[in-house]
Residue, then its C-alpha position, 0 to 999 in steps of 0.5 A: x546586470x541591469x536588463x530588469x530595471x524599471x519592471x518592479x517600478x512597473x508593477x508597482x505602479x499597476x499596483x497603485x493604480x488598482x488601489x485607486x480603482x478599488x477605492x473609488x468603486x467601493x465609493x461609488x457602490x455604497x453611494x449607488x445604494x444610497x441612491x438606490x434606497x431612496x437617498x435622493x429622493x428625501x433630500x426633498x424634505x428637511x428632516x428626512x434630508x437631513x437623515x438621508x445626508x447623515x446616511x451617506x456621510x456615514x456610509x462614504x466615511x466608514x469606507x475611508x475610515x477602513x481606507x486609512x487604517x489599511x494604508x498603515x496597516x503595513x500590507x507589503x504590496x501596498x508598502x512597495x508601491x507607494x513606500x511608507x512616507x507616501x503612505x502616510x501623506x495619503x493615510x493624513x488625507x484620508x484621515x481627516x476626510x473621513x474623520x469630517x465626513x463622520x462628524x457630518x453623519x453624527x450632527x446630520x443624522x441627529x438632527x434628521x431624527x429630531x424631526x429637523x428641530x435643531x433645540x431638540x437636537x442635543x435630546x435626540x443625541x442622548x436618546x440615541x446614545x442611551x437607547x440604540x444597540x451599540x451607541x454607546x461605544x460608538x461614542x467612546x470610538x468618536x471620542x478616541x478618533x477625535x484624539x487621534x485627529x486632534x494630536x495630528x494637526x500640525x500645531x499640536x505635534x510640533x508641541x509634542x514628543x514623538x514617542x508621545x504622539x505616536x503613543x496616542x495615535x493607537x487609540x485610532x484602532x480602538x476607535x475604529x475598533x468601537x466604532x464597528x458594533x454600531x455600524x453593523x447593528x443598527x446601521x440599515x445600510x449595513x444590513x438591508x440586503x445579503x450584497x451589502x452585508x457581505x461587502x461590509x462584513x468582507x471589508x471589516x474582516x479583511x481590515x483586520x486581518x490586516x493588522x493582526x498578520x502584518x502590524x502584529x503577527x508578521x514582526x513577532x514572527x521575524x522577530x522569533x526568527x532572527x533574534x537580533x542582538x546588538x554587536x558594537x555601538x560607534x560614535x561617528x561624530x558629536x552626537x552620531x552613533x553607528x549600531x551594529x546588530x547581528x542575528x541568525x538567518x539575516x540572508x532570509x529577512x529580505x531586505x535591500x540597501x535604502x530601505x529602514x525598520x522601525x526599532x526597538x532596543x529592549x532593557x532602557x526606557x521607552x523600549x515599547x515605542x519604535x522609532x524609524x532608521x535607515x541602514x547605513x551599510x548595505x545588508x550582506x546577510x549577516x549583520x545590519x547597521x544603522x547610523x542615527x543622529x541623536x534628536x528625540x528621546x528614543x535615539x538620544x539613549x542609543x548611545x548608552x546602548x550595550x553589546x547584547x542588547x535584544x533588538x525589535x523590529x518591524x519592517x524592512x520598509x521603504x522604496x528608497x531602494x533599487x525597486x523604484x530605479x528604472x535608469x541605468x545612470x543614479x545620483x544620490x544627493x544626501x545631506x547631514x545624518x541623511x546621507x545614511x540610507x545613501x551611504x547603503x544605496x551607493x553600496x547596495x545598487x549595481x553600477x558601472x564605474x561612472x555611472x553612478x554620483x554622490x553629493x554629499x551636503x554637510x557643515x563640520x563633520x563628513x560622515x563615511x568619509x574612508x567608507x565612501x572613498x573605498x567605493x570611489x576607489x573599488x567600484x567607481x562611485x563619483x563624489x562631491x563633497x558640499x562643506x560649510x554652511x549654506x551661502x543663503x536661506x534660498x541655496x542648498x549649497x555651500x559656498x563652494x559653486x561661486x557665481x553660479x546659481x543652484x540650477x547652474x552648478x548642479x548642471x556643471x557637476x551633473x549634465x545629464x542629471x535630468x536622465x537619471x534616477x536620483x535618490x534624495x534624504x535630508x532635512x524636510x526644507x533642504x530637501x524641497x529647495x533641491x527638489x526645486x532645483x531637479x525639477x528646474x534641471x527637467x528631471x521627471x517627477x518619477x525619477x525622484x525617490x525621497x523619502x521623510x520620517x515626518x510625523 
């Protein structure tokens, strides 16, 4: 039962490791022939310095714009071997480099062009914009990436919904998408040599190609397939719903315990705009389950969702799953609505009796309870179950380890835990003062799969 663990783990990480590699080659090629034109050279004189930077800024920030974009693109090798959450703290990186390498490339390439002379900087601006083949739309791009860029620092989203901030956040293709005829008609670096042309053109059309099969044509596709459809809606608790959705060919969707999809449920307000949740119950090929604690608009409306209702998704997506297991011994440790995923994964995994445990972290309401208890009972699945509030802003327990300190008790509940794979989902700070706590216990980095919506 368990001969194959860790081989995906294993792919997967070849997989990251060539992504990296491809990246930092297709840096280092445009920087060569930057080189190779006479890019250090100039840097001898002010103006043509200035130019030669605008030059290779521009160069570095275009290969790190197409970078972003591909790693939200949905690519499913990329999304198993990093899982989405991953993804997106590297597309964040990635974003706000190229997006400063970028604005590098506009003042110093204008002001290279302006012979140096900063008070005719802003003459030159307009010269270039009104006068050169595809400026013009490049601006409107710089504009609509500076909204992007803008609404993504960390100060703003906290002020915004988000259904809000991910409405805005797709003007990055269209920025990105006005951004190219620029590039490719006047930009001599694109266009200099066959090599280079071929690189950049190859790149661009695989970028798209990208987002028209897998963020477009990939969940129109599914979606025409199974045709889901909302079978019941439970409350669970105080604002916790269950939502059950069955469609056709389920056992075709490919999808394992642990993993999520993004949602849409047609006919109320807002349908357009998807929101993330996990499964709740292991898929079994005939119908899906997600449990969802009612918080932002999307989610607060799924309580009145009725039987019938059309579903959408995209996915399935994440490496909260058995991909990313390598041991035969599991903990799972869940906290609040986060337990959902870990509720599918003590379901899903296969394991001996006592091999696997669950800590299960809540204040009033413990959710599953009969569920969990069946799998204590059919399949041997340990449990620990953490009430009442937290006995301190530094703990992640309640009050029940007494005396002893976080690192202590977990390691009384769990002796070997630095041996296993644990799998972890709540609250962004509880989450971190547990990961405080397993790093504490010596539990390799790599054995740790968690996995955030954070936006």
């Amino acid at each position: 039962m368990f001969e194959a663990l860790g081989r995906r783990a294993h792919a997967d990480d070849t997989v990251r490791t060539c992504a990296f590699v491809v990246l930092w080659l297709s840096l280092l090629l445009v920087t060569y022939w930057w080189v190779a034109d006479g890019g250090v050279q100039e840097l001898g004189g002010w103006a043509t310095g200035l130019t030669s930077l605008g030059r290779l800024t521009g160069l570095l920030a275009a290969v790190l714009l197409l970078a972003q974009v591909l790693l939200m693109a949905r690519v499913p090798l990329l999304e198993a071997a990093y899982g989405q959450d991953r993804l997106a703290r590297i597309h964040r990186l990635t974003g706000f480099t190229s997006f400063n390498l970028m604005l590098a490339h506009i003042v110093t390439i204008t002001w290279g062009y302006a012979a140096g002379e900063l008070v005719r900087t802003p003459a030159t601006l307009w010269d270039l914009t009104v006068d050169y083949p595809g400026m013009l739309l490049a601006v409107a791009g710089t504009i609509c990436l500076c909204l992007t860029v803008v609404t993504s620092i960390k100060a703003a989203r906290r002020r915004i919904r988000y259904e809000s901030w991910h409405l805005l956040h797709l003007y990055a293709y269209l920025g990105v998408g006005l951004a190219l005829p620029h590039q490719l008609w006047t930009g001599q670096d694109f266009l200099s040599s066959t090599s280079r042309t071929v690189f950049w053109w190859t790149a661009w059309a695989l970028t798209a190609a990208a987002i028209l099969v897998f963020r477009i044509g990939m969940p129109v596709w599914r979606n025409a397939r199974h045709r889901l459809r909302v079978t019941a809606v439970v409350r669970e608790a105080d604002r916790i719903v269950s939502v059950y959705v069955e469609g056709r060919r389920l056992d075709r969707l490919q999808t394992e315990a642990g993993q999520f999809f993004s949602w849409r449920f047609l006919g109320r307000p807002g349908w357009t705009r998807a929101n993330p949740y996990s499964l709740s119950a292991a898929p079994d090929g005939r119908s899906l389950r997600i449990t969802v604690q009612e918080a932002g608009d999307g989610s607060a409306a799924l309580g009145g969702v009725r039987p019938g209702t059309r579903v959408l998704v995209e996915g399935p997506y994440g490496r909260l799953s058995a991909r990313a297991r390598t041991t035969r011994r599991i903990a799972l440790i869940g906290a609040g609505v986060g337990i959902t995923p870990l509720r599918a994964l003590a379901e899903g995994l296969d394991y001996a009796p006592g091999d696997a445990v669950l800590i299960q972290r809540y204040t009033d309401h413990q959710l599953f309870r009969n569920e969990l208890q069946a799998l204590h009972r059919d399949r041997g699945l340990s449990l620990l179950s953490l009430p009442g509030h937290r006995r301190g802003l530094g703990s992640w327990f309640g009050p029940g380890p007494g005396e002893l300190d976080d690192l202590q008790a977990l390691r009384h509940w769990i002796p070997d835990i630095a041996e296993r794979d644990v799998y972890l989902c709540g609250p962004d700070a509880w989450t971190q003062l547990v990961k405080q706590t397993l790093d504490a216990a010596g539990l390799p980095a790599e054995r740790l799969h968690l996995e955030t919506f954070k936006w």
